[in-house]
Residue, then its C-alpha position, 0 to 999 in steps of 0.5 A: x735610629x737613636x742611640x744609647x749608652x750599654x754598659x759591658x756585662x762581659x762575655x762574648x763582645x759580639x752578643x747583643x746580651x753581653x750589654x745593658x742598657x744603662x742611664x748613665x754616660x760612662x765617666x771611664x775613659x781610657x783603660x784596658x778593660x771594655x767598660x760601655x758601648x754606645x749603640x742603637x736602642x733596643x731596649x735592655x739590650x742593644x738592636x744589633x751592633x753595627x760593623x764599624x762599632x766592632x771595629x771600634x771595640x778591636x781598636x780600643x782593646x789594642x789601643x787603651x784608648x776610647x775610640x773614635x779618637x776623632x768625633x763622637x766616641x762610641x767605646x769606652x775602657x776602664 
C-alpha cells in the first residue's frame, strides 16, 4: 500500500480525521508539537494507521525528535 505525507489537524492523534492529506513534504523536523504523519493513502484522510506509526508518534512527543531516528522517517514535530 502506498504512503503519503498527512498533515496534523489536532485532535485525537488516534483518529484518522485528525489528518490531512497534503501535497507537500513537511520541512519541519524536530520540535515539540506533532506537525505530519507519514501513512497509508486513503485519500483525504489516512486508511487506518498503523500500531508502529503510533508508537512512532509516543516517542517523538517524549523525544522532540523526528522518529524513526534510523531509516525513513514517518512523524515529524514542529
Amino acid at each position: 500500500m502506498a504512503n503519503s505525507w498527512y498533515a496534523y489537524l489536532g485532535g485525537d492523534v488516534t483518529l484518522i480525521s485528525s489528518y490531512r492529506k497534503t501535497s507537500v513534504k513537511p520541512s519541519f523536523k524536530n520540535g515539540t508539537v506533532l506537525c505530519a504523519v507519514y501513512l497509508p493513502v486513503g485519500g483525504d484522510h489516512p486508511a487506518f494507521i498503523p500500531g508502529t506509526v503510533l508508537d512512532y508518534i509516543a516517542d517523538a512527543l517524549a523525544t522532540g525528535r523526528a522518529q524513526p531516528e534510523e531509516g525513513k522517517i514517518h512523524v515529524r514535530l514542529r
